[in-house]
N, C-alpha and C positions, 0 to 999 in steps of 0.2 A: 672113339666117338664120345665116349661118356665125358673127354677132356673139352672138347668143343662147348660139350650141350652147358657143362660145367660152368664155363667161361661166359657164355650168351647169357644164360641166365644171372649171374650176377649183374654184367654189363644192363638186360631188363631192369632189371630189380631197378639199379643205380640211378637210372634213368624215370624211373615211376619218381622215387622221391625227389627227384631234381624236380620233378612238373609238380608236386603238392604244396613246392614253395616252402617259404621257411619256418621252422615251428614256433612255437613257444611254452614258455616253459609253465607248469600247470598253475603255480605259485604267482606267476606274472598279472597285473593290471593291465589288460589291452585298452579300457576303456580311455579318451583321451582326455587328456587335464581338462582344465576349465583354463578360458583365456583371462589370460592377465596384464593388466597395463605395466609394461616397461617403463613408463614415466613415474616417477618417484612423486608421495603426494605433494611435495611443497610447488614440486614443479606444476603439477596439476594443477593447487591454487591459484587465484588469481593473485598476481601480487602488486604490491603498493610500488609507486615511485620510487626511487635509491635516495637510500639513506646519506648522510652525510661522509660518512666514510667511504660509501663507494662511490660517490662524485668525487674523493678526493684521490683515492685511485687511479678513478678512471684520466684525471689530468694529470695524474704522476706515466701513465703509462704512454697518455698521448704525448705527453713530455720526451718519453726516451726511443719515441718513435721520429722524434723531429731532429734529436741530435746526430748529426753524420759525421764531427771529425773524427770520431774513433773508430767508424765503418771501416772493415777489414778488406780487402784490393779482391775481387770477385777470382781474377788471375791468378795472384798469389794462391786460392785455397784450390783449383783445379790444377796448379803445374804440381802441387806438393800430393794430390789423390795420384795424378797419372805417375809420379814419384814411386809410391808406395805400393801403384798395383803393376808397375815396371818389375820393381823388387819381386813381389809376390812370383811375378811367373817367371823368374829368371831364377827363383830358389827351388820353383816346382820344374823348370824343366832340368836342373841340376840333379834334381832327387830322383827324376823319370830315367835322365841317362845312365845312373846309377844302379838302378834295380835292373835297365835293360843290360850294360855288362854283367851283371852279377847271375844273369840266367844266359848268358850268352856266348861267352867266352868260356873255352875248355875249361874243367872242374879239374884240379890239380888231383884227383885221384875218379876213377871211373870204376862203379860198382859192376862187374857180371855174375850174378848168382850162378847154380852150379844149371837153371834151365831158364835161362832169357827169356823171358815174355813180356817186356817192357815196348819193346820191338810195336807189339800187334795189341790194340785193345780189343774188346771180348765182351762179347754179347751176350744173353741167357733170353728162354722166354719163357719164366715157368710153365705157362695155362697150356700148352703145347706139348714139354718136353724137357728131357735134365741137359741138352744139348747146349755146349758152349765153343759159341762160333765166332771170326769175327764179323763187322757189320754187314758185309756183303755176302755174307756163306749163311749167317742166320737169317737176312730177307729174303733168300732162295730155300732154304728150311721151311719159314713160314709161306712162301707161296705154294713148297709142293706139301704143306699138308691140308692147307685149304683143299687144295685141286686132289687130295684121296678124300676126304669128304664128301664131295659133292654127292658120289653114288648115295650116300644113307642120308644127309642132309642138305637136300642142294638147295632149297630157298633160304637158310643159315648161312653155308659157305657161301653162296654167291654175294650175299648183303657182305659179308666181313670183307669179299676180294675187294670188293666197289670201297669200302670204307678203308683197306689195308694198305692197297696195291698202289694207290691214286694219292700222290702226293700233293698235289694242288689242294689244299680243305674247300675253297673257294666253288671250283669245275666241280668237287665234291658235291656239295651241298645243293647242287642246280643241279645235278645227274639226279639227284635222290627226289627232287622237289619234282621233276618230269617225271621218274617214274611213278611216283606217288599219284601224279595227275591221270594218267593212264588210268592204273587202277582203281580213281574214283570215278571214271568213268565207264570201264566195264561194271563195277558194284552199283552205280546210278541206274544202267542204263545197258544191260546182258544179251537185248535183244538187238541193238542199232549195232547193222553190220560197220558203220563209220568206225565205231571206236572199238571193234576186234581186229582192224590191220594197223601195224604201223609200215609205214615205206621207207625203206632203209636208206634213198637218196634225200627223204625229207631235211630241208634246211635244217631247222630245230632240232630233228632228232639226231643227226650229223654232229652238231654242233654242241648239244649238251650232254649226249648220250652215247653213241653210237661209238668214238674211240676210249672209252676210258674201259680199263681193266674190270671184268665178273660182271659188266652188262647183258653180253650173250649169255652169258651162263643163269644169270637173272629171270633175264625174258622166258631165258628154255624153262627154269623149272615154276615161272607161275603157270607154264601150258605155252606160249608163244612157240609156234615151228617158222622156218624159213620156204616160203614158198614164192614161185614165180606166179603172176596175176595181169592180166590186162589193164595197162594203165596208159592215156593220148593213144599213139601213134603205133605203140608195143605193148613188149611187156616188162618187168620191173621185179625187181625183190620185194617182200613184203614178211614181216611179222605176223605171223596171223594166229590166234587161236579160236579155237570151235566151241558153237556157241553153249552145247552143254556145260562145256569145262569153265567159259563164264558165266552160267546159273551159280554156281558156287558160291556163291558170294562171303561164305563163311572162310573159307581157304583163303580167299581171294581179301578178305579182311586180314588176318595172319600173315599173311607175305608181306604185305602194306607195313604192319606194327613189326614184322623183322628186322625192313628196312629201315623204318625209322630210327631204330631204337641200337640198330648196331653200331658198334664203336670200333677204331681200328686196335688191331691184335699189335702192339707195342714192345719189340725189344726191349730189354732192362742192361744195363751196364753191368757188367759183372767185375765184382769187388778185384776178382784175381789174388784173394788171400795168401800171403805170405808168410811164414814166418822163420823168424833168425835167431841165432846166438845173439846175446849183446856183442855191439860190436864199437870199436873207436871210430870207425867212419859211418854212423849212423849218417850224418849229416850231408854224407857225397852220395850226388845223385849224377845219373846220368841219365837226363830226359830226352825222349825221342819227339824229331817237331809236329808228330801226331799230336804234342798233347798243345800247340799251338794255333791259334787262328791265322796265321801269317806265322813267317819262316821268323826264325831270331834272327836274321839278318836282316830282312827286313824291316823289324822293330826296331833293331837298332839304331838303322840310315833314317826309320819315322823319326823316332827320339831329337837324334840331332838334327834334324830338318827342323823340328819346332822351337831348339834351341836356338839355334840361329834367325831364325825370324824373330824372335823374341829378341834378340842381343842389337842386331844390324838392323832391324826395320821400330823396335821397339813401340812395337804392334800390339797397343791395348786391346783386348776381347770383350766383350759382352758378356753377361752373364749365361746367356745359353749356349756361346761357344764351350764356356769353360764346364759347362753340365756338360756338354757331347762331351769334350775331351776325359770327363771322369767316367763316361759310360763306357768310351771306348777302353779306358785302363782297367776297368770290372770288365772285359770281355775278352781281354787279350787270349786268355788261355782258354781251352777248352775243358781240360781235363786234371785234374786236379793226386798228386800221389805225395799218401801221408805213411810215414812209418810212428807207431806208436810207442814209444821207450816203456818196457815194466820194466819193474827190479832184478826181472830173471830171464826177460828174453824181450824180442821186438816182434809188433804184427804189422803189419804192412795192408795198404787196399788201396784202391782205383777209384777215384769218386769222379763229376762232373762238379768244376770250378763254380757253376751256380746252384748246385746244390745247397741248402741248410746245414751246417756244423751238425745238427741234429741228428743228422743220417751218419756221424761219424761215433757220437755217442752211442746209438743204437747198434750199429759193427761192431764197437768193443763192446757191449754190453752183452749181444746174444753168440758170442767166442767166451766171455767168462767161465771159470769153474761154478765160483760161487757169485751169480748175477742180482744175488740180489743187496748186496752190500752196494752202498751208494760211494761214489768214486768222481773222483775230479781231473781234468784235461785241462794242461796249461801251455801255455807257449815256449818255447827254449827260452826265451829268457825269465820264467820261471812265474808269469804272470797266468794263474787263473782265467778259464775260456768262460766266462760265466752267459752270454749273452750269444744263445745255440739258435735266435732266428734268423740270425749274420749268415752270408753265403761265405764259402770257401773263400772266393774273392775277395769281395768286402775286408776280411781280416786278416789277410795277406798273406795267405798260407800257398796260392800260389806259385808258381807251377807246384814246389814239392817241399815239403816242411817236416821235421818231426816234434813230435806233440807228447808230452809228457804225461806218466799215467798216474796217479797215488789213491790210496785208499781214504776215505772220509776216517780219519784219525778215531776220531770218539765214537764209533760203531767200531771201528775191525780192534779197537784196545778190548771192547766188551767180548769181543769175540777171542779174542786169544785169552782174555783173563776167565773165559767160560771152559773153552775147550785145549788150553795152553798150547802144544807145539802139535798138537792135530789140526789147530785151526790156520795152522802156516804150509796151504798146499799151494800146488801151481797158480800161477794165476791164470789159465788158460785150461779149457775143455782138455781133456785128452787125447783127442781125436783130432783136436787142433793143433796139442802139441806135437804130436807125430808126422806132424809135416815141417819141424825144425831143419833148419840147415845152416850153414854156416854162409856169412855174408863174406863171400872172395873179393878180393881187391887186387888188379892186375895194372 
């Protein structure tokens, strides 16, 4: 339990300073400038009549506005743009078909480690548990530990099911906004028997409430029981809690600020840490079409479909076709696998293709022996990663890349001229190294 209370509370906490808005800093001038005319003073000035030079301008200028034989054919400068932006896309779909065979077609050597798990990606969820599942076996993880909760904290679990379970944010947010309604009106109003039943056929409650996931379980532990009631013609289902249990109003305030304030309990991707001997086939990968948004086959037949429109129909775009088409080429992949080359072994991890480089710096930073000597990541072709807000996409590291590791020269010199051949250990935690193995190639 103390994992849960753990988790809620931070999620509060996170949430208070979300609503106090944004700071500033002590040192800061919040007070506002004073306004100031944009107009320059001479502009300001009144000014005098145009001087002789600039009437004589001005009929040099209306001069070279009257001459037309030398006007350029309006035809001529738009056959020679649709020209140039023909080229344009007929070099981009060239370069698109190109990256699509080069992830798509069998890789002339196929990596299987000595335990495949490229196969399955892999979930973790700390706040819960050291459990590493994949997607579907960790959503069932975290639904049955909700559901062991409930006995010690059921007004908690029940908000996190309603926020976990319910994939819709949308059906989300209008569940939370009705139940919240409710409970401002037992807290209003403890005595009016109206607002202690709800009726489970009710349109509303049907519709915003009543099928989504840790609603029941909600209702049950602000006090709500399910009872039958006289309602027209019979009788009917109803919610009902008793009127003492809505005097409370202090509880009944705290359910209210649980539900609000709960966030859903979020899988995290797990790196799936690797590591290998140096090997000559760093570079062959054999990716599983998990880690694609669409099959490579189908990328592929996209690719040349757009090639051909391009070539046979030589179908100029717009400028906001050609933004989609770049979003859709930052989006192809899902999942992103980088092996990282040191001088004495490779580490390997799993990231999401929209992730920040940043989160690849921080993997190899907290695997180091010695983490805190500052270190550089560069591209195979030997180009420095310097600019870590870039997503994996972005910098084309896609589907799968290896990334080059070196030490910041002018620190690790001081450091070996400090501690000479003591200061030349693994480059890798111990605990990290001990999961080496040799990269098989079959």
């Amino acid at each position: 339990m103390a994992a849960i209370k753990k988790f809620f509370q931070k999620k509060k906490m996170d949430a208070k300073f979300k609503m106090a808005g944004e700071g500033h800093k002590l040192t800061e001038d919040t007070r506002s400038a004073p306004s100031t005319s944009l107009r320059p003073q001479s502009v300001q000035r009144s000014r005098a009549g145009p001087s002789q030079e600039a009437a004589r301008a001005a009929e040099a200028a209306l001069l070279r506005t009257t001459k037309v034989q030398n006007k350029p054919d309006a035809n001529s400068i738009t056959k020679a743009r649709m020209r140039k932006e023909l080229e344009e896309e007929r070099k981009a779909a060239e370069q698109a078909t190109r990256l699509a065979n080069q992830y798509t077609e069998e890789p002339k050597e196929v990596i299987k480690d000595s335990a495949p798990v490229l196969s399955v990606i892999l979930y973790t969820c700390p706040d819960i548990g050291p459990a590493v599942l994949p997607k579907e076996e960790i959503n069932t993880y975290i639904h049955e530990f909700l559901l062991s909760q409930l006995a010690e904290e059921p007004e908690m679990a029940s908000a996190l099911m309603i926020q976990t379970l319910n994939k819709n944010k949308e059906i989300v947010k209008v569940c939370v906004e009705t139940l919240s309604k409710y409970l401002d009106n037992l807290i209003s109003n403890p005595g009016e028997e109206k607002f202690r039943k709800i009726r489970l056929s009710n349109k509303a409650f049907m519709e915003r409430v009543r099928d989504l996931a840790g609603t029941d379980e909600f209702l049950q532990a602000v006090g709500f029981k399910i009872a039958s009631l006289p309602f027209e013609d019979g009788e009917t289902d109803f919610y009902v809690i008793d009127e003492e249990v809505a005097k409370d109003s202090a509880r009944l305030e705290n359910a209210k600020e649980v539900l609000l304030t709960a966030e859903p309990i979020k899988p995290q991707l797990d790196r799936n840490l690797k590591v290998y001997h140096p090997s000559p086939s760093a570079a062959s990968f054999n990716i599983p079409d998990e880690f694609y948004r669409i099959s490579p086959a189908d990328l592929k037949r996209e690719q040349q479909a757009r090639q051909e429109a391009t070539e046979k129909l030589g179908m100029l775009r717009t400028k906001a076709m050609r933004e989609r088409d770049e979003r859709r080429e930052l989006t192809k992949y899902r999942f992103v696998l980088i092996r990282v080359r040191f001088p004495d072994v490779l580490l390997q991890g799993t990231f999401k293709a929209n992730e920040l480089f940043s989160c690849l710096v921080d993997f190899v930073r907290e695997n180091l022996d010695q983490d805190w000597i500052p270190f550089h990541l560069s591209s195979a072709g030997g180009q420095k990663i310097t600019d870590h807000s870039l997503t994996f996409a972005e910098l084309g590291l896609a589907p799968a890349a290896v990334v080059n590791f070196t030490w910041d020269q002018e620190v690790m010199s001081q450091v070996t001229a400090q501690q000479g051949d003591k200061g030349k250990k693994p480059s890798l935690k111990a605990e990290v190294m001990a999961l080496i193995q040799d990269l098989q190639t079959h």
